[in-house]
N, C-alpha and C positions, 0 to 999 in steps of 0.2 A: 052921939059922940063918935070920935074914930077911934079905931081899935088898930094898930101897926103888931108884926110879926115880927120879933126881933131874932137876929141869926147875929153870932159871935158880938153879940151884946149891940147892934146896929139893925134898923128900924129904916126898910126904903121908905121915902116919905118924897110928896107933892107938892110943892109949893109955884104959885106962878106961871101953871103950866109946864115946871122941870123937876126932875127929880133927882134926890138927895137921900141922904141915911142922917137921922137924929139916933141921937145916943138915949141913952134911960132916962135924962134930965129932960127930954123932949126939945134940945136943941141939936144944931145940924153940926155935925163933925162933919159931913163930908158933905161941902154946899150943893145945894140945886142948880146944877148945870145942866142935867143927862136928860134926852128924850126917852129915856126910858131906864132900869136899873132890873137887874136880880136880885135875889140871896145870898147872904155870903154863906162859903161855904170855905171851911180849912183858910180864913183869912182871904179869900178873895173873891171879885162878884164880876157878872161880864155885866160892860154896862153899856148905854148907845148914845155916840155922840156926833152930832150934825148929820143921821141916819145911819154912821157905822158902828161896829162891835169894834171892843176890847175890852181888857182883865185891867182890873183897879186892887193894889191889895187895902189892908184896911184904914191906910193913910190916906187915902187916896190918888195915892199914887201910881199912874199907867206901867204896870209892867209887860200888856200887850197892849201898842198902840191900836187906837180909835181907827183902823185902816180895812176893816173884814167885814165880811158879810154877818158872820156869826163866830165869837170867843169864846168856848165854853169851856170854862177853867174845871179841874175834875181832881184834884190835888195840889199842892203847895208848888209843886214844879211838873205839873201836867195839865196840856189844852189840847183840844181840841180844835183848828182854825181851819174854817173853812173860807175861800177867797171871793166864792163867785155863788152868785143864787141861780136858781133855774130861770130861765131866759119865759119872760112869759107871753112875750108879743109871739113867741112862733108854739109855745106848749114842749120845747123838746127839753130833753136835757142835756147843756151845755159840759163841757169838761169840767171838772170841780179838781180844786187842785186840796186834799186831807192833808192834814200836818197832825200828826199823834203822835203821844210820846213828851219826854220835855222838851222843853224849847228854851232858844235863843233866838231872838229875832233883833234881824241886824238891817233891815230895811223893810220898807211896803213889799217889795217885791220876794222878797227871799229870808227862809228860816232855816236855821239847824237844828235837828231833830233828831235827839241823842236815844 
């Protein structure tokens, strides 16, 4: 049998090759779209879509779009975003642009960071 971990009553789960969160009934609240998902944690999980990161809260709704390298949400109004991964054709490491702290994100390119 399968055995799922459930965080704020929601169960990443696999179906199809995509992943999703089932609720305690073992159906999907938040469908299987994501190439990959978290844990939620305080109402929210980073999850990855079409290879990028962002923060979903438990509706599933994008409060950091799907546009980063990596979204690691760490409180209710606190992420983590990182824009750029380490470059791996040359082994160096590229400028990485942190964003900590809360956030407002008002484009791909550009966040507020209170």
């Amino acid at each position: 049998g399968l055995s799922f971990r459930f965080s704020n009553e929601l169960a990443a789960a696999q179906h199809l090759g995509r992943w999703g969160f089932l609720n305690p009934d073992g159906e999907f609240e938040i469908e299987h779209v994501f190439d990959l998902v978290g844990n939620f944690h305080n109402d929210r999980a980073e999850v990855v879509l079409n290879g990028k990161s962002g923060v979903i809260d438990r509706s599933g709704n994008f409060i950091i779009p799907a546009e980063f390298w990596r979204a690691i949400p760490f409180g209710r109004d606190a992420a983590l975003v990182v824009q750029s991964n380490y470059s791996r054709s040359t082994h160096r490491r590229p400028e990485q642009n942190f964003l900590f702290g809360k956030f407002k994100i008002f484009n791909a390119n550009k966040a507020i960071v209170t």
